[in-house]
N, CA, C and O atoms as a MOPAC input file, in Angstrom:
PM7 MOZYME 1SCF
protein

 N      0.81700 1    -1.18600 1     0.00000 1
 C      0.00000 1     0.00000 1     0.00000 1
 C      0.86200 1     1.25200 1     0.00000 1
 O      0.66000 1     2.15500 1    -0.81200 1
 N      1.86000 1     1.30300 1     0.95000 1
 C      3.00300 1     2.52600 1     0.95800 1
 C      3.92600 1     2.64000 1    -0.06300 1
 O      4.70600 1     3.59200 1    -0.05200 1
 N      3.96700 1     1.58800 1    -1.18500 1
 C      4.38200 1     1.74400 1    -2.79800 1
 C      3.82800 1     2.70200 1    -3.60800 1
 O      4.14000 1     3.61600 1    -4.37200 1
 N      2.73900 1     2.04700 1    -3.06800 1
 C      1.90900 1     2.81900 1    -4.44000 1
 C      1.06000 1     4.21100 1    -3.88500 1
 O      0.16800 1     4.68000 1    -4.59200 1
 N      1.29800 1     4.63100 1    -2.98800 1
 C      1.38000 1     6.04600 1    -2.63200 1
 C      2.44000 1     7.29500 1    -3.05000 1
 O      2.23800 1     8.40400 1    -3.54300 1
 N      3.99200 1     6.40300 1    -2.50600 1
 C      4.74400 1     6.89500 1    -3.44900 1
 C      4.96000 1     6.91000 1    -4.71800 1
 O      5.46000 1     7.88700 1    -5.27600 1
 N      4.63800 1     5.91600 1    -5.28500 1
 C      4.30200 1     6.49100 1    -6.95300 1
 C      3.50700 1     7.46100 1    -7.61500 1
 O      3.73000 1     8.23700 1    -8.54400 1
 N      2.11300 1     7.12000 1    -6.60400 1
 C      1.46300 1     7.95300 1    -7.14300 1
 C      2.27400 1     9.64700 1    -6.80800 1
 O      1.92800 1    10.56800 1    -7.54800 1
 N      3.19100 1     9.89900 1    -5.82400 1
 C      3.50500 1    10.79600 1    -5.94200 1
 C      4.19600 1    10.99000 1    -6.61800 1
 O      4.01300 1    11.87900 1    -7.44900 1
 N      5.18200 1    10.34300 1    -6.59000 1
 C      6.25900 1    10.48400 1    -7.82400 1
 C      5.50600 1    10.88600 1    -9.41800 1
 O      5.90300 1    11.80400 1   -10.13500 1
 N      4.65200 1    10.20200 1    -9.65800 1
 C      3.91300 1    10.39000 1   -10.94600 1
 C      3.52000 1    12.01400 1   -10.97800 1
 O      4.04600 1    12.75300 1   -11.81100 1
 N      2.49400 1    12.53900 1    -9.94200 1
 C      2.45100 1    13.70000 1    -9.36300 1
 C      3.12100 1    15.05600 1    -9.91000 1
 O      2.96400 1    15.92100 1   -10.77200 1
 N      3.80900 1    14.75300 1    -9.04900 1
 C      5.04500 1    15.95900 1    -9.13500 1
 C      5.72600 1    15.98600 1   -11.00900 1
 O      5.89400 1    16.96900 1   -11.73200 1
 N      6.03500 1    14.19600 1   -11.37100 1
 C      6.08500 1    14.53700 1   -12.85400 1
 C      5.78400 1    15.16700 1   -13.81400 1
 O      6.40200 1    15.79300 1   -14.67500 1
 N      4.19200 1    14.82900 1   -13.47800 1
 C      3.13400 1    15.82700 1   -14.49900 1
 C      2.89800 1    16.97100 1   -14.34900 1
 O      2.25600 1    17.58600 1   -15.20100 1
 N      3.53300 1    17.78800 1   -12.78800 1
 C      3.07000 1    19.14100 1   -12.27800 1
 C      4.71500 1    19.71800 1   -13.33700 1
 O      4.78600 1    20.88600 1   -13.71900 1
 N      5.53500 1    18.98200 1   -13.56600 1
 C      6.90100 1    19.24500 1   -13.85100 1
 C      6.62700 1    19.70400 1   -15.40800 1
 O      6.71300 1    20.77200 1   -16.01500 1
 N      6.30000 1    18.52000 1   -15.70500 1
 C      5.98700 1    18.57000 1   -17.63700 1
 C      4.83300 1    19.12800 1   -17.73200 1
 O      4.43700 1    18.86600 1   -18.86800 1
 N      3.97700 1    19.81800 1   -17.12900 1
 C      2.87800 1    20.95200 1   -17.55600 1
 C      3.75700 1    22.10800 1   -17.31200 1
 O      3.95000 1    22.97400 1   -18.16500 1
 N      4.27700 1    22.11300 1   -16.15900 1
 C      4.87800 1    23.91100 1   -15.92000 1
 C      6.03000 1    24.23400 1   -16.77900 1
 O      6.20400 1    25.41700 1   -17.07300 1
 N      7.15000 1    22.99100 1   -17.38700 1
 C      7.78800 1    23.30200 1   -18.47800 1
 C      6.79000 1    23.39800 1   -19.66000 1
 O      6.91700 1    24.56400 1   -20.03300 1
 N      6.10400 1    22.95600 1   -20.24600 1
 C      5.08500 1    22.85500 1   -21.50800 1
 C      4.19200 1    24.53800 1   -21.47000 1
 O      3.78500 1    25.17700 1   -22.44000 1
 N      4.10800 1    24.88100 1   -20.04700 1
 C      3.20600 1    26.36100 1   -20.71200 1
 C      3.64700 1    27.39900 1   -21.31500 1
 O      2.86200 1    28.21700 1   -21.79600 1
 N      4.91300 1    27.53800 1   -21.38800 1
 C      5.23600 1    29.22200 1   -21.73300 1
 C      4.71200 1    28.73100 1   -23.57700 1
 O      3.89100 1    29.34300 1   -24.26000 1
 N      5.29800 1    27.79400 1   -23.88300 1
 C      5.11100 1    27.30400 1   -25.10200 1
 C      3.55300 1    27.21100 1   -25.76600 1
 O      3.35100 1    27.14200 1   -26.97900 1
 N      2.73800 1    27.22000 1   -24.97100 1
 C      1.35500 1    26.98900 1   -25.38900 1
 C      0.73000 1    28.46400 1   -25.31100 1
 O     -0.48200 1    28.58500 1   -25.49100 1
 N      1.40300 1    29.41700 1   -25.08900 1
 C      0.47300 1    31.05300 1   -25.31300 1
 C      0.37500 1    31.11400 1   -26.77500 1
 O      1.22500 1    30.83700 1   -27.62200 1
 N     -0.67800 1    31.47800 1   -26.88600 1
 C     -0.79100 1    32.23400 1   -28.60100 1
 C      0.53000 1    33.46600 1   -28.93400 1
 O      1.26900 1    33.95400 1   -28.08100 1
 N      0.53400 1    33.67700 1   -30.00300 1
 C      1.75600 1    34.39800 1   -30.25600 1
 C      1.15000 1    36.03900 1   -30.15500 1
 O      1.87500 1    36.97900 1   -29.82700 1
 N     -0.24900 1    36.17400 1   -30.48600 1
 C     -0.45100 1    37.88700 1   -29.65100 1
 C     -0.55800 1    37.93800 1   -28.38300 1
 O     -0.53000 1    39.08300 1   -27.93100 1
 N     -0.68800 1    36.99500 1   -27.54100 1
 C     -0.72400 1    37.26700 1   -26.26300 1
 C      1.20500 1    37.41000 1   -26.11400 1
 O      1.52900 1    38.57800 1   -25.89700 1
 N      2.00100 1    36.76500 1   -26.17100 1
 C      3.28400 1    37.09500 1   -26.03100 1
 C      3.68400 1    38.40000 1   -26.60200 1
 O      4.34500 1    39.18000 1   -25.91700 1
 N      3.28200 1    38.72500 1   -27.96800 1
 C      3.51400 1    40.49500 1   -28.47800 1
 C      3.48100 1    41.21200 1   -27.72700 1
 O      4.41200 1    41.87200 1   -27.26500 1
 N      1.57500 1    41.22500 1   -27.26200 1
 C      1.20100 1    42.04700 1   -25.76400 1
 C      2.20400 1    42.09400 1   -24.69700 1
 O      2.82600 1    43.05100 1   -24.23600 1
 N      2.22500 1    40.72500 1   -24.37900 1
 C      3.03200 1    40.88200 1   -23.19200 1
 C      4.57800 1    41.60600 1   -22.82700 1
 O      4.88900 1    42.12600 1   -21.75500 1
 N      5.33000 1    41.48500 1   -23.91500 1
 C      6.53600 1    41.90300 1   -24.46700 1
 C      6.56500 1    43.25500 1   -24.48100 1
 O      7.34000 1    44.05300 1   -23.95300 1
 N      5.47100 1    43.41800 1   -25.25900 1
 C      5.60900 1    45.57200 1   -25.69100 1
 C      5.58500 1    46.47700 1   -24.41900 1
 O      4.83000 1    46.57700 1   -23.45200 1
 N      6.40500 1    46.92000 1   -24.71100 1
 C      6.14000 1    48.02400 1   -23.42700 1
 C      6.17700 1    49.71800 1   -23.82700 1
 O      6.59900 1    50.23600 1   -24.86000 1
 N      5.69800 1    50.23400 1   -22.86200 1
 C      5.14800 1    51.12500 1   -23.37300 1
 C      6.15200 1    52.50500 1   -23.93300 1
 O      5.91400 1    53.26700 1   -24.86900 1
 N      6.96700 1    52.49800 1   -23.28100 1
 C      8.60300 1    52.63500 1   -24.10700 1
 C      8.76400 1    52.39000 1   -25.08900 1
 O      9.40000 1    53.20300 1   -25.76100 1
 N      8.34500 1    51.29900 1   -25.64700 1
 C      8.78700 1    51.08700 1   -27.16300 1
 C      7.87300 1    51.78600 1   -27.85300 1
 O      6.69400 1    52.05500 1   -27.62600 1
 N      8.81000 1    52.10500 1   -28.97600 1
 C      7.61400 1    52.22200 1   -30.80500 1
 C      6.61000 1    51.74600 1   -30.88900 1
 O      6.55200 1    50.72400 1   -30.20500 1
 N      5.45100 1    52.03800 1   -31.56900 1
 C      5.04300 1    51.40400 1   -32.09100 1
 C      5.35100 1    50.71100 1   -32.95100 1
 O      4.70100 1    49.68100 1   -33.12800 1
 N      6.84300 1    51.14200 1   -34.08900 1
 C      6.96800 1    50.49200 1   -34.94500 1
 C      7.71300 1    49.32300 1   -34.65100 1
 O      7.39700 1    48.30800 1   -35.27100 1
 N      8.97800 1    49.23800 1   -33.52800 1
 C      9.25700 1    48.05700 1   -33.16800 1
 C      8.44200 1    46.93600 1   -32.77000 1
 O      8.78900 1    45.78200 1   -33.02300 1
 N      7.41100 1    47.20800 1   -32.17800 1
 C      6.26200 1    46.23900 1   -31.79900 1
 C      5.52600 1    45.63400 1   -32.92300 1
 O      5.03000 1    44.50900 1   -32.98400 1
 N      5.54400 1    46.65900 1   -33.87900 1
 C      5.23500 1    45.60000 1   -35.23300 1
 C      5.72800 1    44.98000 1   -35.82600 1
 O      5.05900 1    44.24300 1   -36.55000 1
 N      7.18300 1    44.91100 1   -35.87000 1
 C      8.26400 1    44.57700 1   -36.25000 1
 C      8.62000 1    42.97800 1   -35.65300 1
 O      8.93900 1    41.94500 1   -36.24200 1
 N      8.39900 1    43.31000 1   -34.15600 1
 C      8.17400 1    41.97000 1   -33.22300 1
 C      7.09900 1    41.27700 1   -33.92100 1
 O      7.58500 1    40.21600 1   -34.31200 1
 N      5.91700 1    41.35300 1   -34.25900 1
 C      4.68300 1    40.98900 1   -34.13600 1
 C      4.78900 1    40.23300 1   -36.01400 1
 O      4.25400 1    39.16900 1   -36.32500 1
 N      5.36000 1    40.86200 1   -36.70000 1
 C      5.70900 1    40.28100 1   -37.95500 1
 C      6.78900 1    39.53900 1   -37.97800 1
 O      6.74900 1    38.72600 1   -38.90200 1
 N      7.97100 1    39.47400 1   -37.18400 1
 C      9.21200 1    38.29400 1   -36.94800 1
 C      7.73500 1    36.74700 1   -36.57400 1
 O      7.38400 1    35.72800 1   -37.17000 1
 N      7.46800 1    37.21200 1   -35.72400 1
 C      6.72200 1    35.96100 1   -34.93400 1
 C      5.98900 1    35.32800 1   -35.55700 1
 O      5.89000 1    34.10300 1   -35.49400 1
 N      4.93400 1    36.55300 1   -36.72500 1
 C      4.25000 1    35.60100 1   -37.29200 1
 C      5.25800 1    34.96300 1   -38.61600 1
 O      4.95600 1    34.40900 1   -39.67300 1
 N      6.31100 1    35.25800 1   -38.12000 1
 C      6.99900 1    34.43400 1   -39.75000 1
 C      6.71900 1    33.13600 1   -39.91000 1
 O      6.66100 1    32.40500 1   -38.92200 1
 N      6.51300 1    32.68100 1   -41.11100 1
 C      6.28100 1    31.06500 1   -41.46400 1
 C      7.37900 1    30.24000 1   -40.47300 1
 O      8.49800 1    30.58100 1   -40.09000 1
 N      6.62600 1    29.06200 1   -40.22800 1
 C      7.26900 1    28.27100 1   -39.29400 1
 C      6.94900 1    26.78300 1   -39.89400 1
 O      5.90500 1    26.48500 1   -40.47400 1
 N      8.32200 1    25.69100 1   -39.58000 1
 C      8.03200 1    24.46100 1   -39.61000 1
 C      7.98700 1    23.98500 1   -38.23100 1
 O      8.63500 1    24.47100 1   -37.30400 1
 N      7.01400 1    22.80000 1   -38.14300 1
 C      7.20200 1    22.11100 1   -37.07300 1
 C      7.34900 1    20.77400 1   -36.95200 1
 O      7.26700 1    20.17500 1   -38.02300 1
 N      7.56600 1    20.02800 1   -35.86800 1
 C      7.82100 1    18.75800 1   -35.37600 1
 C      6.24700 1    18.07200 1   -35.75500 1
 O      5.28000 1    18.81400 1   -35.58200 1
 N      6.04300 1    16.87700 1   -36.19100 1
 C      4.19400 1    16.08200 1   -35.85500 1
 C      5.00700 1    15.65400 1   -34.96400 1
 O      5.32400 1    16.77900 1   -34.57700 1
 N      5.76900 1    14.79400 1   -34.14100 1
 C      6.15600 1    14.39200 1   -32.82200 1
 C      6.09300 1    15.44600 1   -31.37000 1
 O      5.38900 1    15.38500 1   -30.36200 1
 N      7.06700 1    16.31400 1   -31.76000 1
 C      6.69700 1    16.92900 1   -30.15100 1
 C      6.33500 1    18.40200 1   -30.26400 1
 O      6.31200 1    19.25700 1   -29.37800 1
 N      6.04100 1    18.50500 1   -31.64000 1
 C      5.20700 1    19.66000 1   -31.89200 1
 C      6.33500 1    21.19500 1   -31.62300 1
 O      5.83900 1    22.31200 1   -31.76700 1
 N      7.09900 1    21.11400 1   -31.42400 1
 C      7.95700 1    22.61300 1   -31.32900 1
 C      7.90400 1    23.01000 1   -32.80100 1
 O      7.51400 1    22.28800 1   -33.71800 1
 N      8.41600 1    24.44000 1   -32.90600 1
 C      8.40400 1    25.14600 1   -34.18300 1
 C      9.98400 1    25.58900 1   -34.44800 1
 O     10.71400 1    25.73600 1   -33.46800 1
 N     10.36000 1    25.74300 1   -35.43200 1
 C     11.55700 1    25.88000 1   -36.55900 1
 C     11.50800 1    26.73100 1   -37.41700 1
 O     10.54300 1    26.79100 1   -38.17800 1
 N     12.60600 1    27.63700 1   -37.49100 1
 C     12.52900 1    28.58900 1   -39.00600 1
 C     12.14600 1    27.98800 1   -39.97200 1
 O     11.50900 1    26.95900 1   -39.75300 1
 N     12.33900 1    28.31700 1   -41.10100 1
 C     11.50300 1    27.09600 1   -42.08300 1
 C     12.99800 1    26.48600 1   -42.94100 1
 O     12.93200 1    25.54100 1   -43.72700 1
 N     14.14100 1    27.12700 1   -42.65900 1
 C     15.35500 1    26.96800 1   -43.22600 1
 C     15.70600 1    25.29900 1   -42.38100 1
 O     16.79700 1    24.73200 1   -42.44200 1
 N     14.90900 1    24.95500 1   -41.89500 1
 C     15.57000 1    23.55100 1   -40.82000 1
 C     14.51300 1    22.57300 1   -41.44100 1
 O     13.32100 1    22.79100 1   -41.65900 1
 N     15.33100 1    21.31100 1   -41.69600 1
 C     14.93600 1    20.33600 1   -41.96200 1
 C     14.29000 1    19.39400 1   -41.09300 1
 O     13.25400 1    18.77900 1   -41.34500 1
 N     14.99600 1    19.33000 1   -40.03100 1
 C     14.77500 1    18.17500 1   -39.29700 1
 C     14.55500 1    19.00000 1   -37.57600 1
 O     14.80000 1    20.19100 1   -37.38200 1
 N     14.20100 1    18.31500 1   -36.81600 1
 C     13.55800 1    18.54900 1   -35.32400 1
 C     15.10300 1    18.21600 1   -34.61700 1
 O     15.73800 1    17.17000 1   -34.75500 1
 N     15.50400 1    19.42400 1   -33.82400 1
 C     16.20800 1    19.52900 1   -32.83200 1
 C     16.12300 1    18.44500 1   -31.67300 1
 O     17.14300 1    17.76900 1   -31.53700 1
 N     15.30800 1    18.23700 1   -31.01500 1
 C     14.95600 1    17.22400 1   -30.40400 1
 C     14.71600 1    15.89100 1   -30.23800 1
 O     14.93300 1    15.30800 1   -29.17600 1
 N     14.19300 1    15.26200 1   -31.42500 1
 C     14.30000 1    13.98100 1   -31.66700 1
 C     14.76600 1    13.70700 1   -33.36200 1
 O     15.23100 1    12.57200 1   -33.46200 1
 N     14.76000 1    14.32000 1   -34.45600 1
 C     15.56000 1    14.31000 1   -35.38000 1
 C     14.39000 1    14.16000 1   -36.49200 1
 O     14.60000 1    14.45600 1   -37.66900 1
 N     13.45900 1    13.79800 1   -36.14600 1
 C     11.77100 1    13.63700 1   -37.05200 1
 C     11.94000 1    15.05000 1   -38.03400 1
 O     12.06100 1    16.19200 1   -37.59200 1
 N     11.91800 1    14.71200 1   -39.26100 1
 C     11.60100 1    15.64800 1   -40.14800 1
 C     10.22200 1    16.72500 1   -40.26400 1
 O      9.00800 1    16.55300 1   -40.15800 1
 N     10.97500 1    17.74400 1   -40.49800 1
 C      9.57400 1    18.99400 1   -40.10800 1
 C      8.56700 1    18.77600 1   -41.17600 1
 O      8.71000 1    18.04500 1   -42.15600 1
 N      7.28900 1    19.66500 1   -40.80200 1
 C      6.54900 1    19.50700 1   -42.01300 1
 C      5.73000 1    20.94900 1   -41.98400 1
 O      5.37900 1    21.52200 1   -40.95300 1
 N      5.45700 1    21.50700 1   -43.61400 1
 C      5.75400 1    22.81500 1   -43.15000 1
 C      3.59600 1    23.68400 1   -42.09200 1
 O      3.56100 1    24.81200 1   -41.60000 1

């Protein structure tokens, strides 16, 4: 019974681990613009930001990260991008 308590914690804390690394990655890309601009800046740099970001992107179908589109293959596990 005191096994499988600790697993279940162990499991726990895993998934609290790999959600809190996984969120910055899951904002939409205007909510990061927003968040970024400050009120100091240009307007025109902020558009400038806001058009880098939306630049075309390849990504991983495995673990889903994104790539300039100049990259062939996934940093991470080596799976070819698709655009």
């Amino acid at each position: 019974m005191s096994w499988s308590l600790v697993a279940l914690a162990v499991l726990s804390l895993t998934l609290a681990a790999m959600v809190r690394a996984r969120g910055p990655r899951a904002q939409s890309t205007a909510h990061a613009v927003a968040r970024s601009a400050s009120p100091s800046e240009p307007a025109e740099a902020t558009e400038r930001r806001a058009e880098a970001k939306a630049a075309p992107t390849r990504s991983c179908p495995v673990c889903l990260s994104e790539y300039p589109p100049q990259n062939r293959f996934c940093v991470r596990d080596g799976a070819p991008l698709s655009d």
